[in-house]
C-alpha positions in Angstrom: 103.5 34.0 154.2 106.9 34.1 156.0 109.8 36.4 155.0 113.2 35.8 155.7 116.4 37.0 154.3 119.3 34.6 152.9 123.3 35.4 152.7 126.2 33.9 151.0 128.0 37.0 152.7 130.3 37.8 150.0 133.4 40.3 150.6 133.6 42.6 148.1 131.8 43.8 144.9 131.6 41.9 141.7 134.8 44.9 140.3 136.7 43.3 143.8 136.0 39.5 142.7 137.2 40.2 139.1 140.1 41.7 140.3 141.2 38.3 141.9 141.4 36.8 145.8 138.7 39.3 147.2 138.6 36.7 150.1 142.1 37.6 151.2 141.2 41.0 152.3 140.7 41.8 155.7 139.3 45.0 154.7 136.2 43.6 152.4 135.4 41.6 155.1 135.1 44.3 157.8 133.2 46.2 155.5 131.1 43.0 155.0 130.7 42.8 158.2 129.4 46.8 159.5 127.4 46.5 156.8 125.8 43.2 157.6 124.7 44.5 161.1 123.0 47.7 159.5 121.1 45.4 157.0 120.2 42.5 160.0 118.7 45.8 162.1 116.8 47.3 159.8 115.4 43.5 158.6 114.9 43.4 162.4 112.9 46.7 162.7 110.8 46.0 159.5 109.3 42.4 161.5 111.6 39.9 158.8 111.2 36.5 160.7 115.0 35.7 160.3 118.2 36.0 158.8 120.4 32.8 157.6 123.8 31.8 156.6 125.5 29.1 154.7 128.3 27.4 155.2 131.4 27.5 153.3 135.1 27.2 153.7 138.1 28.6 151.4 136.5 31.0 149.4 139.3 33.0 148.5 137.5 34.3 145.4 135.2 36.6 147.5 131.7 34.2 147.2 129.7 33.1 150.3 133.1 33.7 153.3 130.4 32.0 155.5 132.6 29.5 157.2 131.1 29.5 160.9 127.2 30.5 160.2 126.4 30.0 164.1 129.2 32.5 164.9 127.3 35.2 162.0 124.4 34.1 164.1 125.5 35.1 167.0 126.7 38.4 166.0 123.5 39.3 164.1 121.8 37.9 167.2 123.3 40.3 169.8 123.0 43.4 168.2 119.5 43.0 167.2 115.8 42.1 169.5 113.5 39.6 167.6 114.3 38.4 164.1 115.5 34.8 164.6 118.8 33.8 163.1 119.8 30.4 161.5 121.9 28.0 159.1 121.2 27.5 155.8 122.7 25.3 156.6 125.3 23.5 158.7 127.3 20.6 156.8 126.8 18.0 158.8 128.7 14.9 157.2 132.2 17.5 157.8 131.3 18.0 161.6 131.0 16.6 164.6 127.5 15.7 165.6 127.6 16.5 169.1 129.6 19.6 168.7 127.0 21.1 166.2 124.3 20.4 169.2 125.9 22.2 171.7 126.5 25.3 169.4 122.8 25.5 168.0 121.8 25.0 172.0 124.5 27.5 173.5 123.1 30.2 170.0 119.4 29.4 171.4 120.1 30.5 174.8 122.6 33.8 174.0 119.4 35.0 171.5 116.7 34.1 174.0 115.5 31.6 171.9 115.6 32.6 168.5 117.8 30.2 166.8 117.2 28.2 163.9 118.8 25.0 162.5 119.1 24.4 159.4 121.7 21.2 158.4 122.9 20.8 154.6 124.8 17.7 152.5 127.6 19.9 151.4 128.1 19.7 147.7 131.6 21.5 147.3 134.2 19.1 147.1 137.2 21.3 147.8 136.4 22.0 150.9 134.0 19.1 152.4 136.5 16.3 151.3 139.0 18.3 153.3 137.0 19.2 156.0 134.9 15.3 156.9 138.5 13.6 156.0 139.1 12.9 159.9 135.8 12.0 160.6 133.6 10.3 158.1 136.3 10.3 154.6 133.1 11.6 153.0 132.9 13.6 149.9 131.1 16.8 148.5 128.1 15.6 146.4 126.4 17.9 143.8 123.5 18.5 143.1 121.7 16.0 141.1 124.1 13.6 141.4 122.9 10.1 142.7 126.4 7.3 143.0 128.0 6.1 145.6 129.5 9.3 146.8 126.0 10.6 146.8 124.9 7.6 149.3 127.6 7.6 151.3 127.1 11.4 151.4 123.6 11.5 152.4 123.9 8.5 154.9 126.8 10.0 157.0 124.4 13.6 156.9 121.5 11.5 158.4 123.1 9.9 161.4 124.8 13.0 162.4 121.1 14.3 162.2 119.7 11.4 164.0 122.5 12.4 167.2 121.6 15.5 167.1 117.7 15.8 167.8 118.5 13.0 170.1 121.4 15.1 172.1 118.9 17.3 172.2 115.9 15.8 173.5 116.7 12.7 176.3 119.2 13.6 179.2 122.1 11.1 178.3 123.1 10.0 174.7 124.4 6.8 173.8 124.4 5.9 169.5 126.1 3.2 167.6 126.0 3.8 164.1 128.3 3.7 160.8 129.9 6.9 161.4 129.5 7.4 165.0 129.8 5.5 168.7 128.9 7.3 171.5 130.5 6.0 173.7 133.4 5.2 171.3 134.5 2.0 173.3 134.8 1.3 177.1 136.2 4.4 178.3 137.2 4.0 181.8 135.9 7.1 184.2 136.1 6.3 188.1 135.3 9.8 189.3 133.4 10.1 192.6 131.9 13.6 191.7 129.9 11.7 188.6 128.6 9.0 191.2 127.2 11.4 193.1 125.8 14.7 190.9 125.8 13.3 187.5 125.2 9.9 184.9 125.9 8.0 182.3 128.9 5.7 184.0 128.2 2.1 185.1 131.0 0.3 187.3 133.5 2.9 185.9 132.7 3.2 182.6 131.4 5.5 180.4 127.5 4.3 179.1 126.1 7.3 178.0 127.0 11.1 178.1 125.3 14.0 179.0 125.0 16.1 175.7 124.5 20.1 177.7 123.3 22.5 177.5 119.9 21.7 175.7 118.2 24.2 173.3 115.8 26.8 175.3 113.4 25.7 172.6 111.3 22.4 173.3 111.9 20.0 172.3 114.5 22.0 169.8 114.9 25.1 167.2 112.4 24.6 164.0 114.9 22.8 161.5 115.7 23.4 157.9 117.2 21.9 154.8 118.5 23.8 151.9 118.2 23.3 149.3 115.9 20.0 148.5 115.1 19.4 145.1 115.3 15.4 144.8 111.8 13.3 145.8 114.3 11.9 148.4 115.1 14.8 150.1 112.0 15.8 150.2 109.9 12.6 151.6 112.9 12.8 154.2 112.0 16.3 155.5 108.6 15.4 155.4 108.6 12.5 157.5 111.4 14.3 159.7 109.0 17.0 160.3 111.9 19.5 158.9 111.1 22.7 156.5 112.4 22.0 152.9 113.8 24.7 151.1 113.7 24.8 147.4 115.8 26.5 145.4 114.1 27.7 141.8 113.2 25.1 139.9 111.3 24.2 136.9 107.7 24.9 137.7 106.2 21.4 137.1 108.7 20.2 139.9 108.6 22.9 142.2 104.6 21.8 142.2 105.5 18.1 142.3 107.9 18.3 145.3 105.6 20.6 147.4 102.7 18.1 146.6 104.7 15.2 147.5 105.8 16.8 151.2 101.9 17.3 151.9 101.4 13.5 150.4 104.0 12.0 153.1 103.6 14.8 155.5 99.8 15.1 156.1 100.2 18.5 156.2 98.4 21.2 154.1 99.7 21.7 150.9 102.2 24.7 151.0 103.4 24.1 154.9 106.6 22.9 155.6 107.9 24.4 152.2 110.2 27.3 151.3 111.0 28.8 148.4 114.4 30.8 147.6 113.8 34.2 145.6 116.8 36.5 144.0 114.4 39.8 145.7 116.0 42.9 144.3 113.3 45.8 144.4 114.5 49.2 142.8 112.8 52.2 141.8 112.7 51.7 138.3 113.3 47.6 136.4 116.1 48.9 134.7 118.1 49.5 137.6 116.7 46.7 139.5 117.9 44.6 136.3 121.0 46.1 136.7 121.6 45.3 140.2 120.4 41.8 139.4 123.2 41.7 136.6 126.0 42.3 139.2 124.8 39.9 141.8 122.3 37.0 141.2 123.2 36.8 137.5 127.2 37.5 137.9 127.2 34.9 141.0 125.1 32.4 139.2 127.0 32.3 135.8 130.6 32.5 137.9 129.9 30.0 140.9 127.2 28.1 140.8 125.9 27.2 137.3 129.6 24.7 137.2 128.1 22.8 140.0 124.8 22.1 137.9 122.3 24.1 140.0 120.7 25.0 136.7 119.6 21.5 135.8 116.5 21.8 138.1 115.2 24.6 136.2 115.3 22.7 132.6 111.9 21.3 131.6 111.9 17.3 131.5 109.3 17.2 128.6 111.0 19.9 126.3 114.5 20.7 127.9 113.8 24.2 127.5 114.7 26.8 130.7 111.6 29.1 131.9 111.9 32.5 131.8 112.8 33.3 135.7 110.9 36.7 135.6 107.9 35.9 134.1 107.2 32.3 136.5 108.5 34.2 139.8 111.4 32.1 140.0 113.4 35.6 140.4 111.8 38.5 141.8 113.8 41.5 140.3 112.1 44.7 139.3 110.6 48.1 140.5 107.4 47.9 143.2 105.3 47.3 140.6 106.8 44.7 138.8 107.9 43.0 141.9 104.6 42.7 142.9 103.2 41.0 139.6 105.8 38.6 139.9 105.2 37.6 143.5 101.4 37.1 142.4 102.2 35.3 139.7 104.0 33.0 141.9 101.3 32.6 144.6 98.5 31.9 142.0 100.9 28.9 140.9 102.6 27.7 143.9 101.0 28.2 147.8 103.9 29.8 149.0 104.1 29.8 152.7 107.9 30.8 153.6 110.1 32.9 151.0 113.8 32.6 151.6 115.1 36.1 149.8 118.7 36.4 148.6 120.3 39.5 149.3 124.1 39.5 147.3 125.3 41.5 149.9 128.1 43.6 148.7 127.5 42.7 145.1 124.9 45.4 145.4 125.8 48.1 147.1 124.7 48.3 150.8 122.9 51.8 149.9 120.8 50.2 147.3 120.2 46.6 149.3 119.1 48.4 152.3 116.8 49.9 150.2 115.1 46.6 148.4 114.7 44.9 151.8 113.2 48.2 152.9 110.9 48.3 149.7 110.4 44.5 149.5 108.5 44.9 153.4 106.9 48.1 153.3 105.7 48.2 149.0 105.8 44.9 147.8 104.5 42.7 150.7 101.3 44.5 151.7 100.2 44.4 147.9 100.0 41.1 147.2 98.1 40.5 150.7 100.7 39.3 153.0 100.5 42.2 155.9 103.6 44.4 156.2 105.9 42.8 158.7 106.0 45.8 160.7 
């Protein structure tokens, strides 16, 4: 089993957010920021496999300021030696296809080849209708929502996706699609230079264009999607050969969805899967609970139960919600409970990549530098899964 650690880097603590525009200060976000690289270098020493960001844009109320997750990358990346750093994920249907390649390719070869790329739908509508207005007029789509806006949503994600691997892998790229023509028209270009060193131009004008430079990684990064939890997401990761994250859900569908991607994939049941955790480890479960209170359950009440992230965890048959301790769909506790619940989860689900959410700065750094510590060095080697160091 893979460990990796998740951020919604938020400035401040849950006091700062209360007190109203956290997001505005310059000073929470330095803060964020020194003590992002302690937590990414100790994750780094203790043998994590990698770090990820989402991506986010506004977020004047102190959640998730994660607005360029390759430029976190890159900081994490150049002051640390092995874990690999990703996106949790890019937004595609608000960017620019070709752009997002060369980033992801230019991260790969500043890291030595430790990028990851993860590309998301983007759900929040403030910002992704403002953001893909230029290019695609698309919309945020949430979770669980399946309309027009949802197709439109999830079409404009999957061409950008479709340039992308393919600006990756062949030397020239040429695409007509929906959203996108590459080439845009008959551009002219009459440049003796490009008739002699480089491609793409036929009788002065532009065929095809040399997408550089291309990942260090062949053919390309390991991709990702957060957070799948519809049959179509997943079949499309599974036939895409892309790692589905799940967020927690109810347990008959998490166990649904990760048989399903070994049904279309052929692969073993469990591979190609992640799971996200809440992983707070403490010394005792009281403070552990109480650290959870501040963060995973403050955040989750505040921000993300209005955009109906909760409705995966309600049972179909009975509408009732599990209890997220007891089914390991939150791992919060002291060593020992920590470790029950992440059996508890194994015996149910094969669990082959755990995704764990820190709530930086809604727990103090003392106290998260001390869970990742515990999670690697306690936790892990319990349940069988050999310390990462």
């Amino acid at each position: 089993m893979k460990v990796s650690l998740f951020y919604l880097p938020s400035a401040g603590s849950r006091a700062d957010i209360e007190r109203g525009r956290a997001g505005l200060r310059g000073d929470l976000y330095q803060r964020m920021l020194a003590e992002l690289a302690e937590q990414a270098k100790l994750a780094d020493a203790l043998g994590y496999d990698s770090i990820s960001f989402t991506e986010h844009h506004f977020h004047v109320e102190g959640f998730e300021l994660s607005n360029s997750p390759v430029l976190l990358d890159l900081f994490v990346g150049l002051q640390t030696k092995r874990i690999r750093v990703g996106q949790l994920g890019i937004v595609l249907p608000a960017h620019n296809p070709i752009r997002v390649a060369e980033e992801i390719a230019m991260l790969d070869h500043m890291t030595g080849g430790r990028a990851n790329a993860g590309f998301a739908r983007g759900y929040q509508r403030r910002w992704v209708d403002v953001m893909a207005q230029q290019t695609h007029g698309i919309h945020g789509a949430l979770p669980h929502q399946h309309d027009a806006v949802d197709a439109a949503n999830r079409a404009a994600f999957e061409e950008c996706f479709r340039i992308i691997k393919q600006a990756w892998t062949e030397d020239l790229l040429s695409y007509q699609g929906r959203y996108w023509r590459i080439p845009p028209g008959a551009t002219p270009w009459d440049l003796e230079s490009t008739r002699r060193y480089g491609a793409g131009v036929v009788d002065g004008v532009v065929r095809a264009v040399g997408v550089v430079p291309k990942p260090l990684q062949k053919p390309h990064p390991p991709l990702f999607q957060p957070f799948a939890s519809s049959e179509r997401s997943i079949r499309w990761c599974a036939e895409e050969g892309v790692t589905a994250i799940l967020p927690p859900l109810h347990p008959s569908l998490e166990d649904r969805l990760v048989r399903l991607y070994a049904e279309v994939s052929g692969r073993p049941l469990g591979e190609g899967v992640g799971v996200l955790r809440d992983v707070i480890v403490a010394p005792t479960d009281d403070e552990a609970l109480a650290l959870w209170g501040d963060s995973g359950a403050f955040c989750g009440r505040e921000w993300f139960e209005p955009f109906g992230f909760s409705k995966g965890l309600v049972d179909p048959a009975t509408g009732e919600v599990p209890n997220l301790f007891e089914q390991g769909l939150a791992l919060v506790g002291s060593v020992d409970t920590v470790t029950r619940q992440l059996e508890r989860l194994r015996a149910r689900l094969p669990v082959r990549w755990l995704f764990a959410w820190t709530y930086n700065a809604l727990i103090p750094h003392a106290e998260l530098m001390r869970s990742i510590e515990l999670f690697a060095t306690r936790v892990l080697p319990r349940v069988g899964v050999q310390s990462p160091t």
